[in-house]
PAZABA-202021 format. One record per residue (C-alpha): residue number from 1; residue in one letter; x, y, z. Coordinates in steps of 0.02 Angstrom, whole numbers, plus 50000, padded with zeros to 5 digits. Example, Ala and Ser with C-alpha at 12.3 -4.5 7.8 and 13.67 -1.06 7.14 Angstrom:
PAZABA-202021
k r c1 c2 c3
1 a 50615 49775 50390
2 s 50684 49947 50357
This chain:
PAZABA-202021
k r c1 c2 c3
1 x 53667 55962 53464
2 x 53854 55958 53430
3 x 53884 56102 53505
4 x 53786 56073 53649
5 x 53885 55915 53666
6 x 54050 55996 53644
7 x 54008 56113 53778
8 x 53963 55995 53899
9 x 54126 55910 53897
10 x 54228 56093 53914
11 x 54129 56114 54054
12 x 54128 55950 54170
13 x 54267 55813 54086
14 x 54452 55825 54078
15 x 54554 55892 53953
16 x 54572 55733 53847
17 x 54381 55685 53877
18 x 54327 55852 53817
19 x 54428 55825 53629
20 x 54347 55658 53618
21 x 54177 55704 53606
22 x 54245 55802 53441
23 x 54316 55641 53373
24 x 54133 55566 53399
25 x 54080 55694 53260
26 x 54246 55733 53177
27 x 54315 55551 53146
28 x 54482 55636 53042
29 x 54584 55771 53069
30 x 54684 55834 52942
31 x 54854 55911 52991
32 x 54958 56038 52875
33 x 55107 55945 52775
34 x 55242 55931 52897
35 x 55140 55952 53053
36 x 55117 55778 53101
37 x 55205 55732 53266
38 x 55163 55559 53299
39 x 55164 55399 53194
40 x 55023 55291 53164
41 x 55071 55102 53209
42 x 54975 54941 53209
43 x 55012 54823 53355
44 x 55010 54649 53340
45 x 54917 54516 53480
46 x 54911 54353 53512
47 x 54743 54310 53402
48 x 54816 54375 53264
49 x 54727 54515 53288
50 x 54794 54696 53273
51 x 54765 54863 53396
52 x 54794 55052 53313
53 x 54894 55151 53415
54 x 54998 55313 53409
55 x 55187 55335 53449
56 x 55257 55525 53495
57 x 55426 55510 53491
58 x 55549 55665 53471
59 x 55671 55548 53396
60 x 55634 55366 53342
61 x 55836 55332 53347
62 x 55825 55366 53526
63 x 55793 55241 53647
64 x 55683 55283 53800
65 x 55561 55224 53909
66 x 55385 55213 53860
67 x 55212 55286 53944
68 x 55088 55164 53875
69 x 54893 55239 53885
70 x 54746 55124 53822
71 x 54608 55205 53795
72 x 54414 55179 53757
73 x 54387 55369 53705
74 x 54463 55379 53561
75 x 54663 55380 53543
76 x 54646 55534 53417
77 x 54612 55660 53561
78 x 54775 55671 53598
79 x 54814 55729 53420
80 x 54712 55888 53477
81 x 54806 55909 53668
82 x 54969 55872 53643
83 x 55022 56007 53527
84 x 54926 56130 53652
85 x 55009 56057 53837
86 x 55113 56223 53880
87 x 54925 56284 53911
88 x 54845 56138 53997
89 x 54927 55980 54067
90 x 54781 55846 54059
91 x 54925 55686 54091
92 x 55109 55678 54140
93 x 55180 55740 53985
94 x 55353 55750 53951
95 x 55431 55695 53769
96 x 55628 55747 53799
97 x 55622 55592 53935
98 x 55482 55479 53870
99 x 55420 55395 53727
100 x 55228 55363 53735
101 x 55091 55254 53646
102 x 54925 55290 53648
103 x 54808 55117 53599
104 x 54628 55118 53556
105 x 54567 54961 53669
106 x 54488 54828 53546
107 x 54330 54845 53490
108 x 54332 55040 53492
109 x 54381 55190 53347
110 x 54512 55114 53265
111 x 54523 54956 53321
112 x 54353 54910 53302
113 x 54382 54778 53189
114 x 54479 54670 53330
115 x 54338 54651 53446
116 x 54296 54498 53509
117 x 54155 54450 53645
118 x 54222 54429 53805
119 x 54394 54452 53760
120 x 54510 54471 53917
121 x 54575 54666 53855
122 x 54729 54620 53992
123 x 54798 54502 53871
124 x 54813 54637 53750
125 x 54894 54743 53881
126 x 55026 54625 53881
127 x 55044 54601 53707
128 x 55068 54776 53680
129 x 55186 54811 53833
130 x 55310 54670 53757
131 x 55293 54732 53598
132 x 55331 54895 53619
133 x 55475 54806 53730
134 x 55557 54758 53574
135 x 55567 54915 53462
136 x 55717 55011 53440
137 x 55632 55168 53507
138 x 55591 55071 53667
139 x 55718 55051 53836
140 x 55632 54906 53875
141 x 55553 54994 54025
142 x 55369 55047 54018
143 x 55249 55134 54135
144 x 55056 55136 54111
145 x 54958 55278 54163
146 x 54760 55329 54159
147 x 54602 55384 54245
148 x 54440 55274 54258
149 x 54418 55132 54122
150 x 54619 55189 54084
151 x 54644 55137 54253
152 x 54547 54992 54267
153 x 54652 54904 54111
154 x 54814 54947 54179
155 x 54763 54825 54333
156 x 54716 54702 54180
157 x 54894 54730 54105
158 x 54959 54716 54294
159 x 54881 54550 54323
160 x 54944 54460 54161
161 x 55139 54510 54218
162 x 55199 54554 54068
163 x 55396 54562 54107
164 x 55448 54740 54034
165 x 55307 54839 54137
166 x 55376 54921 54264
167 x 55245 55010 54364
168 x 55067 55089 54326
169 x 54978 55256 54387
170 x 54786 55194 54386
171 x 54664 55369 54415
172 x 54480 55379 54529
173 x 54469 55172 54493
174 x 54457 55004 54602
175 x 54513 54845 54510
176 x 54372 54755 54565
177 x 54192 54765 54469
178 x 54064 54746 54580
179 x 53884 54774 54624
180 x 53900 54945 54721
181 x 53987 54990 54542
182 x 53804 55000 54497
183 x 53701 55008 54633
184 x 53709 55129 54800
185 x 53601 55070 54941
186 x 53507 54955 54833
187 x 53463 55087 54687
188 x 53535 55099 54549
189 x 53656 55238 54493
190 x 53537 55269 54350
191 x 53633 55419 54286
192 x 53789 55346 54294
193 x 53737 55181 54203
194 x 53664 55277 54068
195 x 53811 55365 54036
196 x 53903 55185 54035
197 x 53783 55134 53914
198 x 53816 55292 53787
199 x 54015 55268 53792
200 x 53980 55084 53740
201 x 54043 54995 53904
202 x 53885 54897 53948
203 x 53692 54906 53917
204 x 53553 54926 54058
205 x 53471 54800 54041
206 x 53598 54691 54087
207 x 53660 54792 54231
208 x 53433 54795 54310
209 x 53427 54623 54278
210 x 53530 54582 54438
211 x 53442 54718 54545
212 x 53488 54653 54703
213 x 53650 54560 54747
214 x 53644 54371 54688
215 x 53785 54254 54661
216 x 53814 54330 54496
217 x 53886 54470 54587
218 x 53974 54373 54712
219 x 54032 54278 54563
220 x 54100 54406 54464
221 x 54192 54501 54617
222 x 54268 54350 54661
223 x 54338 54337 54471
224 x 54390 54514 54490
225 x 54495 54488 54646
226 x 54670 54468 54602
227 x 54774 54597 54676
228 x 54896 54469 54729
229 x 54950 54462 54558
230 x 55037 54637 54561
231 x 55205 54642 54553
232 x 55261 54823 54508
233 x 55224 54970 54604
234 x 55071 55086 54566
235 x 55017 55249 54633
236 x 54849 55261 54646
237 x 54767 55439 54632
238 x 54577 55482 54699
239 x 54473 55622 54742
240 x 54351 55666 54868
241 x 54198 55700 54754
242 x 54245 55539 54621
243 x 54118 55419 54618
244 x 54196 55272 54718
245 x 54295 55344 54827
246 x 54281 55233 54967
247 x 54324 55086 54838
248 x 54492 55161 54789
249 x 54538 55183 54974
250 x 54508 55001 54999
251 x 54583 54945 54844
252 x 54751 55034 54899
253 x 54735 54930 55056
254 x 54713 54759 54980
255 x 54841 54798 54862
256 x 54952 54868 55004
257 x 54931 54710 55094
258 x 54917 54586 54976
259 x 55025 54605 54806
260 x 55195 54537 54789
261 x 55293 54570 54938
262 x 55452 54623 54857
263 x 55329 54824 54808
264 x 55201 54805 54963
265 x 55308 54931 55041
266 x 55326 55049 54870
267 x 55152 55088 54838
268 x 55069 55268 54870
269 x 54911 55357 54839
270 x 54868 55542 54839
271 x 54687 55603 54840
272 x 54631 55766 54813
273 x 54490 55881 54812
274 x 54420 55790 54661
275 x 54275 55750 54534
276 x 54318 55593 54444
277 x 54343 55692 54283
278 x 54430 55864 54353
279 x 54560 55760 54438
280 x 54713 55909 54455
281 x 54573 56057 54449
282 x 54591 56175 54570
283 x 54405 56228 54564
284 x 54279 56110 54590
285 x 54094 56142 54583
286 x 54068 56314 54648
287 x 54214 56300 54763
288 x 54400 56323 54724
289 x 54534 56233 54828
290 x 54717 56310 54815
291 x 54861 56209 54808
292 x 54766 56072 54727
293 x 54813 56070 54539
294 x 54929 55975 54449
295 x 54979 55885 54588
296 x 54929 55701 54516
297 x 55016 55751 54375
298 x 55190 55837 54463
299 x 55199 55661 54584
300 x 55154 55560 54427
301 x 55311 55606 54344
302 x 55423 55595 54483
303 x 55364 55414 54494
304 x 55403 55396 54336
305 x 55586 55481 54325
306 x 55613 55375 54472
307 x 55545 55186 54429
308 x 55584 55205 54255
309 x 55742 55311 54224
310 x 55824 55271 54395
311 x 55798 55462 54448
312 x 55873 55509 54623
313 x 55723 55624 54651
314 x 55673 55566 54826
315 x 55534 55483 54779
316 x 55544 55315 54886
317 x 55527 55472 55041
318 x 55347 55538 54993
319 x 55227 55465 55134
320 x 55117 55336 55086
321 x 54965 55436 55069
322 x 54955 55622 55055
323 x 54766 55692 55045
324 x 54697 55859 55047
325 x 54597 55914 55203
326 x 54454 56018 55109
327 x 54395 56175 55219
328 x 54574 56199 55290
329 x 54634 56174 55119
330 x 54796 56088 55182
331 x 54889 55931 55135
332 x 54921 55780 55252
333 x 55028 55649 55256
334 x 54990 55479 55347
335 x 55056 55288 55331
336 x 54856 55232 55319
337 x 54695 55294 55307
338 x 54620 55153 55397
339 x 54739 55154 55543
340 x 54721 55368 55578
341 x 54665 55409 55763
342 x 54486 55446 55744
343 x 54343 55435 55862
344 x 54157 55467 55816
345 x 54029 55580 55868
346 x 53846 55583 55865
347 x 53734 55722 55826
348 x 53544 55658 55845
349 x 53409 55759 55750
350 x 53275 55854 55819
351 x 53103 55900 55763
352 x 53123 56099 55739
353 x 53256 56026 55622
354 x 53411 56050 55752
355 x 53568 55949 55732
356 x 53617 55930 55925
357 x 53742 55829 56025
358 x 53601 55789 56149
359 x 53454 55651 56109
360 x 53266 55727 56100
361 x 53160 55696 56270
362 x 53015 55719 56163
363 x 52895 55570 56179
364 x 52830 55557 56026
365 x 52899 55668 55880
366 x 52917 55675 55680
367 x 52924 55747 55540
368 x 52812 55702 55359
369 x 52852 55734 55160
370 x 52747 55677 55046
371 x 52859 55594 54905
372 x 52769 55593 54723
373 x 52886 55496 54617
374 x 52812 55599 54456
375 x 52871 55754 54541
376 x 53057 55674 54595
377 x 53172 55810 54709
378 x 53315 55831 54574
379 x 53501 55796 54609
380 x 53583 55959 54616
381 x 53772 55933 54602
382 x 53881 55793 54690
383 x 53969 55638 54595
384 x 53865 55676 54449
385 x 53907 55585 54288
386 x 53825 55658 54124
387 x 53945 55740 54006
388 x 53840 55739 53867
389 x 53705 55876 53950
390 x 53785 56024 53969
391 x 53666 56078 54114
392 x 53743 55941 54235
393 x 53863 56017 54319
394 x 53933 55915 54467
395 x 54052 55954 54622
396 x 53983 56052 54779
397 x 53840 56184 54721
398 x 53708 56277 54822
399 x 53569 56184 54861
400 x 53447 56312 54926
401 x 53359 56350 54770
402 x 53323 56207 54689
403 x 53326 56060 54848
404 x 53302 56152 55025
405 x 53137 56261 54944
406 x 53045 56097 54904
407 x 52919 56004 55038
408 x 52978 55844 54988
409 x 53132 55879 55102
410 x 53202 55891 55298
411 x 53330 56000 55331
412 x 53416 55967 55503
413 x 53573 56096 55546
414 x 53688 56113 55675
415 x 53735 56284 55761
416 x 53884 56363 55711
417 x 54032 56295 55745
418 x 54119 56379 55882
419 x 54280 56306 55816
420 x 54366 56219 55667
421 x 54278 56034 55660
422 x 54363 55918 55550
423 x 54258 55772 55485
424 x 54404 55641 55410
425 x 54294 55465 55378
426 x 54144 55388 55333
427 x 53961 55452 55395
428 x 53831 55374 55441
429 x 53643 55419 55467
430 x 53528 55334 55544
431 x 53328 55357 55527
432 x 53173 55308 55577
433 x 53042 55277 55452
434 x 52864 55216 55442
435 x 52764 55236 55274
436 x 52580 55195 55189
437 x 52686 55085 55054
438 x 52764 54942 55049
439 x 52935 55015 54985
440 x 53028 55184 54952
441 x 53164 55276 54975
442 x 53280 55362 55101
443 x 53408 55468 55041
444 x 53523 55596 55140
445 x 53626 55724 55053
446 x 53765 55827 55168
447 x 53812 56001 55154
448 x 53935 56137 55223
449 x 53828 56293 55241
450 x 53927 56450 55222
451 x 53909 56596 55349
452 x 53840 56682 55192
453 x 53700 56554 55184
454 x 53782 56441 55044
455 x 53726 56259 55089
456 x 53852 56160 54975
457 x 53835 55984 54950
458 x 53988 55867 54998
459 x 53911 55707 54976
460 x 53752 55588 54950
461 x 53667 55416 54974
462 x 53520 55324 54965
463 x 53463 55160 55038
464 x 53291 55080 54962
465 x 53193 55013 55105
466 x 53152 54834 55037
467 x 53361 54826 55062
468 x 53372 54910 55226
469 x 53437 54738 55297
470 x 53544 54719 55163
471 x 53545 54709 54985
472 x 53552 54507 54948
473 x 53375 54503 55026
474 x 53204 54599 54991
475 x 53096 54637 55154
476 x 52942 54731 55145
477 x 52875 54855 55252
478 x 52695 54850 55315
479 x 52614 55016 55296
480 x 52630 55120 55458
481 x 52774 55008 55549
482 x 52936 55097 55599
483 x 53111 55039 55526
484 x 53261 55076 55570
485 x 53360 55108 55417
486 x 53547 55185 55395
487 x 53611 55283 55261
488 x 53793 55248 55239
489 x 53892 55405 55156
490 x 54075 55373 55096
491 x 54249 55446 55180
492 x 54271 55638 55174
493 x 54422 55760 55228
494 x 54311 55898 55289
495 x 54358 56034 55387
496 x 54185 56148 55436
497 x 54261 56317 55489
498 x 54240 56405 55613
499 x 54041 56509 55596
500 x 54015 56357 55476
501 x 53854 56248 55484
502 x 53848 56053 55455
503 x 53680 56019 55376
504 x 53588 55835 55333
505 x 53439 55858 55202
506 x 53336 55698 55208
507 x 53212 55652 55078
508 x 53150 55518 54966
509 x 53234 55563 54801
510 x 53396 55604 54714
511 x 53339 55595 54521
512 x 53409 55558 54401
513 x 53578 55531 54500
514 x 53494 55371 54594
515 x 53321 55293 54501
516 x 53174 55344 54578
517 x 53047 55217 54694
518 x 52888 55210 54613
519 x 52821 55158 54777
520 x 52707 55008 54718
521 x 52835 54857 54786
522 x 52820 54785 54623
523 x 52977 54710 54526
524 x 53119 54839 54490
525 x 53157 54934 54354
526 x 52992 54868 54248
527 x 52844 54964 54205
528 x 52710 54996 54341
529 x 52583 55148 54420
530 x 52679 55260 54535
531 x 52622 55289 54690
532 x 52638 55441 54794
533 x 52691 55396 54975
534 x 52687 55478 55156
535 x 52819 55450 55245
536 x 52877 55491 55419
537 x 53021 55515 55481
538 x 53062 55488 55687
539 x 53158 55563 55802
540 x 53105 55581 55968
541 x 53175 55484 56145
542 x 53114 55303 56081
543 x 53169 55318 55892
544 x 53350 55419 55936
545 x 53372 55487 55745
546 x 53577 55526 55726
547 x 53714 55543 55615
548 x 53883 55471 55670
549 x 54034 55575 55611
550 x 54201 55517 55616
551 x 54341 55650 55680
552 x 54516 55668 55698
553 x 54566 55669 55872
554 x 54635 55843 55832
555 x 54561 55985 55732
556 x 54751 56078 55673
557 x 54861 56033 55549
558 x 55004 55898 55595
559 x 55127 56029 55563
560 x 55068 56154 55697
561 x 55073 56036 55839
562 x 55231 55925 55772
563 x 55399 55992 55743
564 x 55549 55893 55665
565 x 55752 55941 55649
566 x 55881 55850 55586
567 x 56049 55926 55599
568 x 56245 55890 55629
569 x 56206 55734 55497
570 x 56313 55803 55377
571 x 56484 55745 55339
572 x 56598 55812 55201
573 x 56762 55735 55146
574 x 56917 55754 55213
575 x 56837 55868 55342
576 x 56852 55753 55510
577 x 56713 55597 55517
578 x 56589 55652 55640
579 x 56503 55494 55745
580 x 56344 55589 55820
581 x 56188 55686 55727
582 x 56056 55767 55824
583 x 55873 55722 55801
584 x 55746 55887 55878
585 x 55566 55877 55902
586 x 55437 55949 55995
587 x 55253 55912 56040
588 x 55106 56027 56102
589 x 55026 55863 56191
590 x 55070 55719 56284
591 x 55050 55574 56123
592 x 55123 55406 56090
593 x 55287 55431 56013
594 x 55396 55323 55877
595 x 55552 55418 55805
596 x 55637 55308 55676
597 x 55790 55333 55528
598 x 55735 55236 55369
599 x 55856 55233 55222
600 x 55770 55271 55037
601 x 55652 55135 55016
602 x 55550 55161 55175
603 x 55626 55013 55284
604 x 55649 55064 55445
605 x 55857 55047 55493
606 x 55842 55113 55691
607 x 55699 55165 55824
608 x 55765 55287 55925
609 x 55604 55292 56019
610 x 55472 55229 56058
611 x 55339 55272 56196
612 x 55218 55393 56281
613 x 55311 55583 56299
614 x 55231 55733 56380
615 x 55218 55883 56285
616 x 55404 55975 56256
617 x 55570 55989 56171
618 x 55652 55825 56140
619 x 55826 55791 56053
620 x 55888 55622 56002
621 x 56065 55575 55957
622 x 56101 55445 55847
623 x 56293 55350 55810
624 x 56317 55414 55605
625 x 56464 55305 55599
626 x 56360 55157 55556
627 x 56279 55240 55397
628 x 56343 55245 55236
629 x 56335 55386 55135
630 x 56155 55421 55030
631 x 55999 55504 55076
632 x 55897 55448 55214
633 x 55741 55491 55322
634 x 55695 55532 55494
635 x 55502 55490 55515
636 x 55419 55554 55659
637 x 55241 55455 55714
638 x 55123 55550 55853
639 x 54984 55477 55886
640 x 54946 55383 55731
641 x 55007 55538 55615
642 x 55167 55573 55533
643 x 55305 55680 55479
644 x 55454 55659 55372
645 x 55611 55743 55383
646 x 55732 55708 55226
647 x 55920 55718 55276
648 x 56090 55692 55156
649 x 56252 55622 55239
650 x 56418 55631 55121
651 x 56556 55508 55152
């Protein structure tokens, strides 16, 4: 059992999840005389309560700023990685520059004794931040850092203000807590939640008792709404294949647009090719992505040297969101994922299971599985979330064997692509259903088949029909009606090569990743017979069956079709002052064009253009004499995208 355990954290959790699971067995480690590297510490809060922690510090004398982690999992893990980081790097590590504290939140491992129902664990964020503030070994300048619930209490330290935290790396988490947290579509994430309920975070029962979404949920996102409160500057890190990774999109935007105004302009997010526990992995699944370790944890750092030891690394001139086109295996760089150019196409489905740009003329068409809730189709892959069995493994697998041989399933394919198509947004797919019951299940899962035949999975959903107009309401179907019912997938940076296939399976079940319909329209998640349904699926000239894919207006890199210079910007003492730089570029296309200089910080100092150009060369002067000497940037927006150009001019 322990071993089985063990294994299934090597295989599927991060580095520091993975030694946890020891500690859950293994309680004490004892280290050889002389061996021990940190100090055990007891931190005082406000209820005159106390949290355990650990401080690594090379040299106690030494006064330097502090990486605070609070954790849930047990703060003796890092015991275990830290010695070993010259062979794996599971957090921005770096002891000759920081000082770092690892806390066990209250009310887990060693701090059990403080807990206390209900407690606000922010409070204790703050607590600890000013108290490590006021030790010798301490600058007075702390960063937080940490993936998932680690994340989600460094927005609970952020929104208490505690004066000596200076900025915060949350990983693959929203601030908010809310009912898609639990519940996709209307069904609930019953996988997930009963891995929340192992690692002691919350209990089923309460999470089925608000099944559909009532003012307790409205109450409790409303509570949880308070990115206004941010003051310091955060950089948010996601991945494609986490959980929520629409929510930590939108929770950069609202705090983007909402937080203090004096760090609107200094926050940044990267996002990655990522489960939520193999953030920095450069294999995934069954599929490896290059160039896509360590990356959180390289940028990470640099935030750090630069917020927090005044570091003239360049920082302030990363873009504001870099993300990792999977397929072309490339990095991108935009100002906003919300604001890209993107249009949206629409493949409709056909009954000989074709994916085609043109709608059926057939009159009357469909296609029939008979769903058997005893007999589930199993989830195979995706944003699974089980560490504890070791024969989950998430990320994109294969699902011809065990998903596309079953009768419980439509398979609907495109042809081969003739060319690169690069999906880069949500998806959308939207069905036609009648059934004999009164209530089921849709659910769609999306794959990238391989010219070999490999039909990975990239993504899932589920909607349960009783919420197919929404889920603060439950309508019933009447056995053989047809509803129209869309299945909403989340954002994707997808490039399908060029041979590759785009492929929607569409079923009734995705167990034990989303609970299973027992078909009887009785109350949720309580006892009852299950009852096998039939259930039809339309697509013919009256009942248009489609998916909607959104695109980037342009299926190469920004790089190939955008090309940036900077040069004569350089003036060296006593040579003779220069007044005029040259600013190149060239475009492939005619595009809207906006060439600015921005000094460190982002803020834009001078547009030297702005307008429609046809494709060509293009060079722009600009008067140096008005600069001071520093580092500065040339940004280049094209229609909606955007490249940077880093220049130096000495004085």
């Amino acid at each position: 059992m322990i071993a089985n355990s063990v294994k299934a954290y090597i295989s599927h959790m991060c580095y520091i999840e993975i030694i946890t699971i020891v500690f859950l067995f293994i309680p004490t480690i004892v280290f050889p005389q002389g061996s021990k590297f940190y100090t055990e510490i007891q931190i005082p809060v406000r209820d005159s309560q106390s949290l355990a922690a650990d401080l690594y510090a090379n040299h106690q004398s030494i006064a330097k700023p502090v990486i605070l982690i609070q954790t849930p999992y047990n703060k003796n893990s890092y015991r275990l990685v830290i010695p070993h980081l010259g062979v794996m790097q599971p957090f921005p590590y770096d002891s000759s520059r920081y000082n770092y504290v690892i806390v066990d939140w209250r009310g887990f491992y060693a701090s059990s004794s403080a807990a206390v129902a209900g407690y606000d664990r922010g409070l204790d964020g703050y607590d600890v931040v000013e108290w490590i503030a006021s030790q010798a070994w301490c600058n007075g300048k702390i960063g937080t850092w940490g993936p998932s619930a680690l994340g989600q209490i460094q927005y609970l330290t952020a929104k208490h203000q505690p004066p000596h935290l200076i900025c915060a790396v949350p990983l693959v988490k929203d601030f908010q807590t809310k009912y898609s947290d639990y519940y996709y579509g209307g069904a609930l994430r019953k996988e997930h939640i009963e891995t929340l309920e192992r690692l002691g975070f919350l209990t089923v029962q309460a999470i089925t008792s608000h099944p559909s979404y009532t003012p307790f949920w409205k109450a409790l996102e409303a509570l949880n709404a308070f990115e206004d409160r941010f003051t310091i500057p955060m950089l948010l890190i996601g991945g494609w294949f986490d959980h929520y990774p629409d929510d930590v999109l939108r929770a950069f935007d609202d705090i983007r647009n909402n937080s203090a105004p004096q760090v609107r302009n200094q926050h940044k997010i990267v996002f990655g090719p990522w489960l939520h526990s193999e953030i920095d992995h450069g294999t995934q699944g069954e599929l490896s992505y290059p160039n896509a370790e360590n990356i959180g944890n390289d940028l990470a750092l640099r935030f750090f040297d630069y917020y927090l030891n005044g570091a003239k690394n360049g920082y302030p001139l990363e873009p504001v969101m870099q993300y990792y086109q999977m397929g072309e295996n490339v990095w991108r760089h935009v100002d906003s994922w919300r604001s890209r150019n993107v249009k949206t196409e629409k493949y409709y489905l056909h009954n000989n299971g074709n994916l085609r740009m043109e709608r059926s003329e057939d009159s009357e068409s469909f296609s029939e599985i008979i769903y058997d809730p005893r007999n589930p189709s199993p989830s195979v892959g995706g944003a699974r979330f089980n560490p504890f069995d070791p024969s989950v493994i998430p990320g994109p697998l294969d699902q011809r064997l065990l998903v596309e041989s079953r009768n419980d399933v439509l398979i609907y394919s495109t042809q081969p692509f003739d060319d690169d198509y690069e999906l880069s947004g949500p998806i959308t797919v939207n069905l036609f259903l009648s059934s004999d019951r009164t209530d089921t299940d849709v659910t769609v899962r999306l794959c990238d088949v391989y010219p070999d035949g490999r039909s990975m999975i990239m993504m899932d959903g589920i909607k349960r029909m009783r919420f197919r107009d929404g889920v603060d309401k439950e309508v019933f179907m009447f056995p053989g009606n047809i509803y129209s019912v869309s299945v909403e997938l989340q954002n994707i940076a997808l490039t399908l090569l060029k041979g590759h296939v785009l492929r929607i399976i569409v079923g009734s079940a995705d167990y034990p990743r989303f609970d299973r319909n027992l078909n009887n329209g009785g109350m949720l998640y309580s006892s009852g017979d299950t009852l096998v349904a039939t259930n039809r699926f339309y697509h013919d000239k009256n009942y248009a069956a489609s998916v909607d894919l959104t695109l980037s207006y342009k299926t190469t890199t920004v790089d190939a079709d955008i090309e940036l210079h900077v040069f004569d910007l350089y003036d060296i003492y006593p040579q003779p002052v220069r007044t005029t730089g040259f600013i190149s570029f060239s475009l492939s296309n005619t595009a809207a064009v906006e060439l600015s200089i921005n000094d460190i910080v982002g803020r834009s100092l001078v547009t030297l253009i702005s307008g429609p150009l046809a494709s060509g060369s293009y060079t722009s002067r600009i008067d140096v004499s008005r600069f001071i000497g520093g580092i500065y940037m040339a940004k280049l927006r094209v229609d909606g995208r955007v490249k940077y150009e880093p220049f130096i001019l000495l004085k």
